[in-house]
N, C-alpha and C positions, 0 to 999 in steps of 0.2 A: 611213339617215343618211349624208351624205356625209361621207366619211374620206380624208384628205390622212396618207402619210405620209412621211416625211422620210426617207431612205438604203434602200438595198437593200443593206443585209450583211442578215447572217442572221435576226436581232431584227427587223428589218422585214419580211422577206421572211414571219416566221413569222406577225407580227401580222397581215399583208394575208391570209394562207390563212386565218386563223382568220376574220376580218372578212369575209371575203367568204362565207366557209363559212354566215357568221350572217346572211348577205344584206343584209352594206352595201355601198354605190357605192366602190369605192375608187381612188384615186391615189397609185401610188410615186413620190415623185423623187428621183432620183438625180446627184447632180452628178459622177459618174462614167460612161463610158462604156457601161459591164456593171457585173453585179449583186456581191456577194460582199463589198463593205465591206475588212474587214480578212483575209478571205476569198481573197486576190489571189491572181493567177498571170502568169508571163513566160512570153510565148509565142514561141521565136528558135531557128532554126536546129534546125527540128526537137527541140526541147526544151520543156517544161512543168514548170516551175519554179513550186513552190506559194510564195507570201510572207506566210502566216500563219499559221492552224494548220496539224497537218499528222495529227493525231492522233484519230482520229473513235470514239467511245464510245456507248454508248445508240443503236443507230442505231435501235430502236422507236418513239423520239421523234420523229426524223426521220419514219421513218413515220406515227407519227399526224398528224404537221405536212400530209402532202403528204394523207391522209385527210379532213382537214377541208373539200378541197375535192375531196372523193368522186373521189380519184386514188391509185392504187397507185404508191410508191418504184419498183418496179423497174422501170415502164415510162420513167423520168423518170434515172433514175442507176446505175447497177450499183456493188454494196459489196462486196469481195473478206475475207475471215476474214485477219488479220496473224498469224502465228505462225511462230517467236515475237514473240512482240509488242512483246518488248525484249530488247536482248544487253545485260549488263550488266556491265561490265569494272570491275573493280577493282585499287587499286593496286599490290594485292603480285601482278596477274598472270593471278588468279584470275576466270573468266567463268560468267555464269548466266544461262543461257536463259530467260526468263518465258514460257511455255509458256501456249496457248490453252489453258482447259479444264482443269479442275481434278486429274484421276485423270493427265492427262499431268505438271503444275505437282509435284503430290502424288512422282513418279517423278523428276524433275529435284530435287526440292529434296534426296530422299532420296541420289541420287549425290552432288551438290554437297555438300552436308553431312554429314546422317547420319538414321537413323529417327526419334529423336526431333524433329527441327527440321520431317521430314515430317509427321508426325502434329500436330504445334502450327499448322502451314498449314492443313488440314482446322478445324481449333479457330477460327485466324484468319477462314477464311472466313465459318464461319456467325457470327460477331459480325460481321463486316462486314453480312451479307446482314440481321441482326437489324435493324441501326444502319441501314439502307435502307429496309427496309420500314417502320420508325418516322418515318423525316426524310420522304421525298419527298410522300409523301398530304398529310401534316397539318403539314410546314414548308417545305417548297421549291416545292413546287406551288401557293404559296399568298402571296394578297394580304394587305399589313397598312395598318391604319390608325392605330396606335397597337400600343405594347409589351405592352397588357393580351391583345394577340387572342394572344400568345406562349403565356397561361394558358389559353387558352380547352380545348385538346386537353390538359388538366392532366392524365390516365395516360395519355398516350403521352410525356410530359416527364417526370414520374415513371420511367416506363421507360427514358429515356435517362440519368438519373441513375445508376438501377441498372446500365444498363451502361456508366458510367464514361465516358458522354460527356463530360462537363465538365474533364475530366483533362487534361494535357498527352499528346499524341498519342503523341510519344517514348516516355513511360511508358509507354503501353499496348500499341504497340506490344513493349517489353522485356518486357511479361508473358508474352507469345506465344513469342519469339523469343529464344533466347540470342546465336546467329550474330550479329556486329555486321556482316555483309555483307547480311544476307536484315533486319535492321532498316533499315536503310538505302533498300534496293530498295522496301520496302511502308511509308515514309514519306517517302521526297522527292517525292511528290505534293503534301506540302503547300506546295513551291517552285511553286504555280499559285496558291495563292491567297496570294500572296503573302509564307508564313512561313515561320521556320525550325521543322523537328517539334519542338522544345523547346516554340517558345510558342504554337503550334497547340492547337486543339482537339481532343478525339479525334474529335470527331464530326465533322470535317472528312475524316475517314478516308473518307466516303464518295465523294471523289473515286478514293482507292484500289480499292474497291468496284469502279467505273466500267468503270475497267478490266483488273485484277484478276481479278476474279469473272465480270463481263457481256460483258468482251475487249473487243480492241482492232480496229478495223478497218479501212478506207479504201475510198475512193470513188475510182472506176475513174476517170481522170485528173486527179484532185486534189481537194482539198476545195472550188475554183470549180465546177465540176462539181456539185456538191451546189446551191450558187449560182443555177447558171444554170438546172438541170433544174426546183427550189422556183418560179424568176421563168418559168419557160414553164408551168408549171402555173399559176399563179395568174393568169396570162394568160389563158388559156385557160377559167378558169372565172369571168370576167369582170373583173380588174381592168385597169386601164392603168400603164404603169409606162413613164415621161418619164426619156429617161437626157441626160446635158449639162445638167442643168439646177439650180443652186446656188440654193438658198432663202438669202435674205437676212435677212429677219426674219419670226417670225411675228405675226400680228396679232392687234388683241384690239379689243372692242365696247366700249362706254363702261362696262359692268359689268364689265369684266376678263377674261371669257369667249371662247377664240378664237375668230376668225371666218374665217380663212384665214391666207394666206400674201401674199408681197411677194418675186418672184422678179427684182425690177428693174424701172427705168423705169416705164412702165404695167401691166406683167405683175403682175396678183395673182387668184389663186387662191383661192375663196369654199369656204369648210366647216364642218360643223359639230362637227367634231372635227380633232385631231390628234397622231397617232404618232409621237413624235421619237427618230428610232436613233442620232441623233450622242452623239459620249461626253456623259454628264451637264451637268457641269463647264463644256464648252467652249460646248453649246447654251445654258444660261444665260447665258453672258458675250457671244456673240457673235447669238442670236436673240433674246433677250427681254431688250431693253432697262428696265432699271428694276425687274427683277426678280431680288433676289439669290439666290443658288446656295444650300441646305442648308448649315449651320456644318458638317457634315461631310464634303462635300464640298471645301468652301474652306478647311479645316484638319486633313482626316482625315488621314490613314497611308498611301500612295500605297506599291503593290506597287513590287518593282525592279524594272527595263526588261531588253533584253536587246542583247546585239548579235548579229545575222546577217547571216548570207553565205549567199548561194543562190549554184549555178552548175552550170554544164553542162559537162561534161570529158570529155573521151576519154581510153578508160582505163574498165577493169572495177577494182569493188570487190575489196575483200581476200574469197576464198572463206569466210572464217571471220564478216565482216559479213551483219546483218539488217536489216531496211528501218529498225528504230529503235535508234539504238546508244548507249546512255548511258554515257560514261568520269569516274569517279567519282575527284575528287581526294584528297587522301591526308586530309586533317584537312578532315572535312564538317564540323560543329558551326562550324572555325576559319571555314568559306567562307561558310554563313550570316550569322557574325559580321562580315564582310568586308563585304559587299555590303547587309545589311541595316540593322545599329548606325553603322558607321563611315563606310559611303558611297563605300567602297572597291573595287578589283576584288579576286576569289576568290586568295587570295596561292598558291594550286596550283587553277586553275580546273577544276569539273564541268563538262562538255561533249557537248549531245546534237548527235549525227551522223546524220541521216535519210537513207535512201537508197530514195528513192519507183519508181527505175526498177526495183531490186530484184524486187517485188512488180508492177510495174505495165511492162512494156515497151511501150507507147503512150509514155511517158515521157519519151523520149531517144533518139537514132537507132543503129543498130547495134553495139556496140566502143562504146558510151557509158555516163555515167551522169550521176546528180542527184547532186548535194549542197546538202545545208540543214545548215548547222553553226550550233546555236547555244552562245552562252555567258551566262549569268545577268550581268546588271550593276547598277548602281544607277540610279534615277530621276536624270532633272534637279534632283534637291532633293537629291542627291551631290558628293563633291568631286572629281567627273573630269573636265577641259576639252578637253570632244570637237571645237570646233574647232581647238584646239593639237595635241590627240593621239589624234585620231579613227585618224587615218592608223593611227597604230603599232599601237595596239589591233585595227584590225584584220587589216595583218600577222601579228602575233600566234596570231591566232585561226587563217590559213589555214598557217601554220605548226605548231601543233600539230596540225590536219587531217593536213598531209601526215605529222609524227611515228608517228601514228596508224596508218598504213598505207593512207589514202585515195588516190586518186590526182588530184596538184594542181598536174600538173607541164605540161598541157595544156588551159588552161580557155578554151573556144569562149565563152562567153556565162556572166556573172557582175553581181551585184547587194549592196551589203550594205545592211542599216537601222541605224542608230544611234537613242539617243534623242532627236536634234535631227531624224530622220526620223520618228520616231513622232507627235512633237510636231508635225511640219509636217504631217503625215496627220492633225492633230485630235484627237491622244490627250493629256490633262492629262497633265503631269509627265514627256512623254517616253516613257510606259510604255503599252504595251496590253494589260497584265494588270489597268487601273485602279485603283480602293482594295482593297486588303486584306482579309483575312478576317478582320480580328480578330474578338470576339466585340461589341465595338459598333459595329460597320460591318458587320451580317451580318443580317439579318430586318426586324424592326422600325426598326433603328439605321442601316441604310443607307438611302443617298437613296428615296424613295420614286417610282415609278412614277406619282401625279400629285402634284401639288401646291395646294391646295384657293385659291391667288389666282390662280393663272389656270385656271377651271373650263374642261373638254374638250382638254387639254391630256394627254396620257400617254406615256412614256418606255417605251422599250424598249432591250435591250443590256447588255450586261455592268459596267457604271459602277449598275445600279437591280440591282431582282428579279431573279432572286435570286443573281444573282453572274457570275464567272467562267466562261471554257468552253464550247463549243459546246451542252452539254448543257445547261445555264442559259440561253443565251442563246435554244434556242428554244423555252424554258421560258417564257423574260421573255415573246416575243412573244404565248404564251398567255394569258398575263397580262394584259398591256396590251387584248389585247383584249376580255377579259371586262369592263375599265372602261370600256372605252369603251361595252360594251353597258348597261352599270348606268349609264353617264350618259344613253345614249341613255333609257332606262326613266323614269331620274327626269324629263330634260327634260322626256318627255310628260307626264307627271302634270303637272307645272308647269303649263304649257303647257293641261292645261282646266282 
């Protein structure tokens, strides 16, 4: 079958290895230069500045991604172990190493706190790893067509009742934990998928899990890197991948059914499927004309945005920083409430500080470093007017950077994104954490990966299946591609 698909970030790149893995014809295009999507990197004055994630979990996925087209990860990317995997500062002063590896995590929580808060880690874990092995086989790894296929694994859903999936995360989190510092630390994961741990799921905890339990990692010159190494592979075991090149709309046969692409003027591209990695939202509005978006999509619950500043400084980190540094404001719950109910900035902002040369000296030239500071905001559907007070906001931000102990007092080369940057890269609502986790915008209840009016037609990316995160996303890409192979199947039946 030939297969067209849309964007080379990561949900593309994953579907085209699997597609290809399954011996279809395939074409990436990319209306960007190089691969990587939201995946980005500045490359200036000897610096390698990432502009997306920067946080890599699950890297086995990654490898079976690059396995699909009977290629080994390490010939393609090298992944270095982060540890610790986060400095965790809090406001009265007090720091907590997140330690790789559990028997080290088990000895750190024990000094930082006490015995007992140690031993509830150990407890913590294996409900985490419980809550894992029950989601990923039989929920997250997995296509829906309707909310009843939710029942279909009806005792492995049983079992997540019993363990208190359905609970507010917070809570369960408190069952474990008395420390309200060590609560804090193994529930603001759930500020990825959009919520505050009040009104998260616990079962969402398996973003914790992620990296937690299975650690944190990075990829030896950024998370582009991951990018570029996926699109030489997939190259190589036969796909083609067109960069500069903007799809316009895609096309459909008098039945509805795609039939290609429409890249301008006489340019259009004949298929008989197609994989679209643009966010959800924006590909319905702006490639399929006449075709409206999921009522949840065009009315769902859109995550907050963030704002960042990347930059290249001379000048070493504070001895006491780790490549991930999370500075936790004084009243979490109130910063939640800030950014997420009222549309407001964090009135004492959370603030992660990455520092990738850290760990990675390819990174930044001698007597140098990275900084990526980011700070949680609200989406475009907030009451902050970024082009009146973009500016200050992000003063602000490099401001409490330098508070911090970073150094910001000599920046070579520097970038920020706002949510009117997101928005302009294609992201609905300003945000590239897309819709929410709520619990009806999560399996069944999110956008779907195809949409049965326009037949051959599949979504991949973080906006469908199964959500947020590098680790979702090149979940989605597996995803997408299994339908495409069940449309290919059905067509032929059709067909005699």
């Amino acid at each position: 079958m030939r297969v067209l698909v849309i964007g080379a970030g990561l949900g593309g790149l994953s579907a085209a290895a699997h597609l290809v893995g399954d011996g279809h014809e395939v074409t990436v295009l990319e209306r960007g230069s190089s691969p990587g999507g939201r995946a980005g990197i500045i490359e200036q004055d000897g610096f390698r500045l990432d502009t997306g994630p920067t946080v890599l979990t699950m890297p086995n996925l990654l490898a079976d991604t690059f396995r699909a087209v009977d290629r080994e990860m390490a010939d393609y990317v090298t992944i270095d172990t982060v540890d610790p995997m986060y400095r965790a500062v809090f406001d009265d002063g007090s720091v907590l190493h997140v330690r790789h590896g559990r028997a080290a995590m088990t000895e750190e929580i024990r000094e930082f706190a006490n015995a007992r808060e140690a031993g509830a880690f150990n407890e913590f874990c294996e409900w985490l790893t419980e809550l894992y092995e029950l989601e990923m086989p039989r929920f997250i790894e997995a296509n829906y067509d309707s909310a009843f296929d939710l029942l279909k694994p009806w005792r492995a859903m049983l079992d997540l009742v019993r363990h208190g999936a359905f609970g507010a995360l917070d809570s369960k989190v408190a069952t474990f934990f008395e420390d309200e510092r060590l609560r804090r630390v193994f529930s603001f994961q759930s500020m990825y998928a959009g919520l505050a741990p009040r009104e998260a799921l616990a079962l969402y905890s398996v973003i914790t899990y992620m990296d937690t339990v299975a650690g944190v990692f990075a990829p030896r010159g950024g998370m582009h890197a991951v990018a570029t190494g996926l699109a030489r592979a997939v190259t190589e075991a036969g796909a083609a991948i067109r960069y500069d090149t903007d799809v316009l709309r895609i096309l459909r046969n008098g039945e509805g059914a795609v039939s290609g692409v429409d890249l301008g003027g006489d340019d259009r591209l004949p298929a008989d499927a197609v994989v679209c990695n643009a966010d959800l939202p924006v590909a319905y509005r702006t490639l399929l004309g006449g075709v409206e978006a999921p009522r949840v999509a065009r009315r769902g619950r859109y995550s907050p945005s963030c704002l960042l500043w990347v930059a290249g400084v001379r000048g070493a980190p504070p001895v006491s920083a780790a490549v991930h540094n999370f500075h936790f404001g004084e009243d979490f719950d109130e910063a939640f409430k800030a950014v997420i109910k009222r549309g407001v900035r964090m009135p004492d902002p959370s603030t992660l500080v990455s520092i990738a040369s850290i760990g990675d000296p390819t990174r930044a030239p001698e007597g140098c470093s990275t900084l990526y500071a980011l700070e949680p905001m609200p989406n475009l559907d907030g009451k902050l007017d970024w082009s009146r007070n973009g500016a200050r906001y992000v003063d602000d931000l490099k401001h409490r950077v330098g508070q911090l102990g970073y150094p910001v007092d000599d920046v070579v080369v520097e970038r920020t994104f706002d949510p009117l940057d997101w928005e302009s890269m294609g992201m609905e609502r300003g945000t590239p954490f897309s819709l929410s986790h709520t619990f009806r915008q999560t399996g069944p209840f999110r956008p779907g990966n195809i949409d049965k009016r326009v037949p051959g037609l599949v979504f991949t990316g973080s906006s469908t299946l199964p959500g947020v995160g590098v680790p979702m996303v090149l979940i989605s890409g597996k995803l997408a591609a299994r339908r495409v192979d069940h449309y290919a199947r059905t067509t032929s039946l059709l067909r005699l």
